[in-house]
Each structure stands twice: as C-alpha cells, then as structure tokens.
C-alpha positions as CSV (number, residue, x, y, z in Angstrom):
1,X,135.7,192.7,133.2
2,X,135.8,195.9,131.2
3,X,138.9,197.2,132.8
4,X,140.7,193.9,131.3
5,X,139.1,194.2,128.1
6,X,141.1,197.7,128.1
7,X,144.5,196.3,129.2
8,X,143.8,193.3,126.4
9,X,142.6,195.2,123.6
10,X,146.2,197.8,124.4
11,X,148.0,194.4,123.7
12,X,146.7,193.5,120.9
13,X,146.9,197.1,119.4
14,X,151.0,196.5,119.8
15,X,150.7,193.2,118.5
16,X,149.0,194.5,115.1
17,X,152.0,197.1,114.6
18,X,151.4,200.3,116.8
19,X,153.9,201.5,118.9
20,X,152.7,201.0,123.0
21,X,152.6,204.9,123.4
22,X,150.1,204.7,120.3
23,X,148.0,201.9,121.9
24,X,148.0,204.3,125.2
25,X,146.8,207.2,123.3
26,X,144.0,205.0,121.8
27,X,142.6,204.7,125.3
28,X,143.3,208.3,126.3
29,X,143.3,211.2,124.1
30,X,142.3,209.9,120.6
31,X,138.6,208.7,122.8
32,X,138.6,212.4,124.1
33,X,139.0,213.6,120.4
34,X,136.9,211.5,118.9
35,X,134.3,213.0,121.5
36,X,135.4,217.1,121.0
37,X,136.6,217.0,124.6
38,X,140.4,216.9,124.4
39,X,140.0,220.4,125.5
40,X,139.8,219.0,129.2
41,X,140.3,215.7,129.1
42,X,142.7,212.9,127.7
43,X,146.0,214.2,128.6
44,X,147.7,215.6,131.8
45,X,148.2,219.1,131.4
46,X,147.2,221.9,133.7
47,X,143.4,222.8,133.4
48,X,142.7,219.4,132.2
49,X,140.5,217.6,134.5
50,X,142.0,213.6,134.5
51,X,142.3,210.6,136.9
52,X,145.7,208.9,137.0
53,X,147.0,205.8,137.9
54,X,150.5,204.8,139.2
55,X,152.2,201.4,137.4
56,X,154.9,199.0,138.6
57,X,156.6,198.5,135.0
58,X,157.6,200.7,132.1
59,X,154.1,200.5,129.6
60,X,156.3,202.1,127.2
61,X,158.2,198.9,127.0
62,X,155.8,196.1,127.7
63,X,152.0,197.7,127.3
64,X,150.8,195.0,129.7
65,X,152.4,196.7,132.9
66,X,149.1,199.0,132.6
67,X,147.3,196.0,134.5
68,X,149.6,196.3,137.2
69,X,148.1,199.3,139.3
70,X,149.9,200.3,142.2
71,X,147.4,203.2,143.3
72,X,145.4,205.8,141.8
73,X,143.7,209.4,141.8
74,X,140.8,210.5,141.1
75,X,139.8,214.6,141.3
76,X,143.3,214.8,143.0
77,X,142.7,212.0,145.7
78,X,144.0,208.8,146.7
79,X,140.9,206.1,145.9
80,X,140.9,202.1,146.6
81,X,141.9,200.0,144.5
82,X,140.7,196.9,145.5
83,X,138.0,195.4,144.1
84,X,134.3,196.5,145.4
85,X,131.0,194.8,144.5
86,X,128.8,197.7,145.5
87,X,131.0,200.9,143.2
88,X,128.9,202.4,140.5
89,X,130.7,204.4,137.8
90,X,129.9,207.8,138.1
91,X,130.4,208.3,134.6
92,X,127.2,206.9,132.6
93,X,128.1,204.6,129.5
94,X,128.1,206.7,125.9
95,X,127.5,202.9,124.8
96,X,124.1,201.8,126.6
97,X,123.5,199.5,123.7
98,X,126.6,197.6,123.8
99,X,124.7,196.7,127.4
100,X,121.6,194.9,126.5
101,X,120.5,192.4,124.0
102,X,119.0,193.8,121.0
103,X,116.3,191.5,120.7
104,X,114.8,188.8,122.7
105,X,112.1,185.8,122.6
106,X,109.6,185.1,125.5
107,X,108.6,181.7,126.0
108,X,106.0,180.6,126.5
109,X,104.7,182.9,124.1
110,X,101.2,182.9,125.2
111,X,99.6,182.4,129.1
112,X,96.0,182.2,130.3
113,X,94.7,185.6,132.2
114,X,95.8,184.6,135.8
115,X,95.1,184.9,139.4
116,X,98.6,182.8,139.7
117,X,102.6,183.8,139.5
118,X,103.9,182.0,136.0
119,X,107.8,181.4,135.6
120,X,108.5,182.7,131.7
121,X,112.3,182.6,129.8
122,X,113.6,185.4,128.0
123,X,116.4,184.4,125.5
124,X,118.3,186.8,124.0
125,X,118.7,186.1,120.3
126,X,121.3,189.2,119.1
127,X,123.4,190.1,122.2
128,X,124.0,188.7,125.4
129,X,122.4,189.5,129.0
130,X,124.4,190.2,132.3
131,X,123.8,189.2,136.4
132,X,122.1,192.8,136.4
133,X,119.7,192.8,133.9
134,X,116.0,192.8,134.3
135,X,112.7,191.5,132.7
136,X,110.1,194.2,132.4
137,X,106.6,193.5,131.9
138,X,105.0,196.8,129.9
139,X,107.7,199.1,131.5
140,X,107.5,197.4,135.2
141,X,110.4,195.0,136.6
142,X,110.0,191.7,137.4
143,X,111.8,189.4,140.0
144,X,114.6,188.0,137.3
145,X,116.8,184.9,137.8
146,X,119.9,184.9,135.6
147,X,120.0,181.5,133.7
148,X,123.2,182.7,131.7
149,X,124.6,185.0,129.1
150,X,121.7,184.1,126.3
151,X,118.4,183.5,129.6
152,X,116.8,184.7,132.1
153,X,113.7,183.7,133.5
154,X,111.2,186.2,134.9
155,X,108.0,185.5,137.6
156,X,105.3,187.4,136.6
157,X,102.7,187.8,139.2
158,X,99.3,186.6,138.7
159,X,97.7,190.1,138.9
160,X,100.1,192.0,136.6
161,X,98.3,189.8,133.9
162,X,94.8,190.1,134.4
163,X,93.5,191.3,131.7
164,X,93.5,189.5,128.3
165,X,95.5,191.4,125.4
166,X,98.9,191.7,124.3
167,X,101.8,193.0,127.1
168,X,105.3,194.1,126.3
169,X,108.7,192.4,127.6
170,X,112.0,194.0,127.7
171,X,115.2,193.6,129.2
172,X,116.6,196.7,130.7
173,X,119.3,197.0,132.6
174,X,119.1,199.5,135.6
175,X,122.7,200.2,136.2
176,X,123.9,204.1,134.8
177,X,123.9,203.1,131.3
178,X,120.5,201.8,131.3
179,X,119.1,200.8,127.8
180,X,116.0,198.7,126.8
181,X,116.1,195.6,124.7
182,X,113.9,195.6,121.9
183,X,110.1,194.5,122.6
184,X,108.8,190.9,122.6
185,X,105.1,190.1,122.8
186,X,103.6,188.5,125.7
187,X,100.0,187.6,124.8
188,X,97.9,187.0,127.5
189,X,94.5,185.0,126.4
190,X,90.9,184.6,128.2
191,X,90.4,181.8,130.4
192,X,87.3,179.5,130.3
C-alpha cells in the first residue's frame, strides 16, 4: 500500500504545477536532504550507496510510468519483484507514529478479577489500526482479532487479571517501526 501511496502522491505533485523530475526529486534527494544524508544517499553518483529500479516508460514524460517496475537492485543485486507476504523492510520507519493510533478506548471499561478469558474491543479514536497490530495488556501481547481499521478485539486470559487494580492497554505494532498507542485504562474490580 505504501509503495502506491508513493507513485500517487508523485502524480499529484505534477498535477499541482511541478515539473515530473521535481516530483521525482521529492521522493529521492530532497527526503535525503531533509534528513543530512544526501552525502550518500538520494542520487546515483559514485560513493553513494542507492537501490535502483528499472521502468517501462519515460517518468520524465508521464510520472506514472514509476509504477511500472520492470526489475530492480538493491546493494548492486538483482532482487524479486513480485509481491511477498513474508518481506520485512530492512530499513525501520523514521515515522513509527504515523503507524499506530494515537489514542484508543477499551470497552468494556471495567471486568470482575477473573479465573476466565474475557473478549474486550479496542477502538481507536485518533488514527487508524492495521492487520498487524496488537493489544497489550501492561506491556504483554494479547491474542488480537482485527475487526477493521478503527477495532480490534483482544482475549485477555483469566489469569493475566487476577488481581484487582487498574491495568494498562496499548496497541503496538511489532513490525520494525514499532510504536505504542497511547494508554487506556482497564480497571479490573473485586469479585464477591
């Protein structure tokens, strides 16, 4: 999905008025600038260290041939280009918030101290969750169902809550970005 968001956001860079090399030096060496690294990356140039891909189609005319990759290099060698469920960017995000929800509500908000495993839903209320995310209950993960982009629902074992007091959700998301949502309050009350 974020690789399309690139090719997209390129497009509509031409269609506010800049030039397609412009919108292609957005991507490239005006990000390595704007991080102080354009001494080695965001350009090809000997000493610079940079992945390349090979288009069908002249980006210099129509911007949207940079969606039609023929092949690619990275560190100098061939890689796949098809599409595989299992890769994991080497490369962590310098963005881990744009990954998680900012802040979330538990419901229900309150559970009796239990000896059984209790379905709760987390909605995210500013931001959106993802397939990959997961509830954790005071820094541990739980088994997490994703509902959709605002839910998920969590099963939180009987013996995590055993004690009565007040626990701490999050949703954190355990790919290379990682992150943490902000803290809702689980409060866990005595039985009778």
């Amino acid at each position: 999905m974020l690789a399309l968001d690139i090719h997209e956001e390129l497009t509509m860079f031409v269609e506010a008025g800049l030039s397609p090399m412009q919108a292609i030096q957005s991507a490239t060496i005006n990000v390595a600038k704007t991080f102080w690294k354009d001494k080695d990356f965001g350009t090809v140039e000997p000493g610079k260290i940079a992945d390349i891909i090979f288009v069908e189609g002249n980006p210099l005319k129509d911007v949207w041939a940079t969606q039609n990759v023929k092949s690619a290099l990275m560190a100098g060698k061939p890689i796949d280009i098809g599409f595989n469920p299992n890769y994991r960017n080497p490369i962590p995000s310098p963005e881990p918030w744009r990954n998680i929800p900012r802040q979330i509500e538990v419901a229900p908000r309150t559970l009796p101290q239990g000896k059984k495993s209790t379905v709760v839903s987390i909605k995210a209320t500013a931001g959106r969750v993802a397939p990959w995310h997961k509830v954790a209950l005071d820094g541990k993960e739980l088994e997490t169902k994703f509902v959709n982009s605002t839910e998920l629902k969590a099963t939180i074992p009987g013996q995590a809550i055993k004690q009565a007091g007040t626990y701490s959700v999050n949703v954190v998301s355990p790919r290379e970005s990682g992150g943490s949502s902000t803290s809702a309050p689980l409060i866990v009350t005595f039985t009778k």
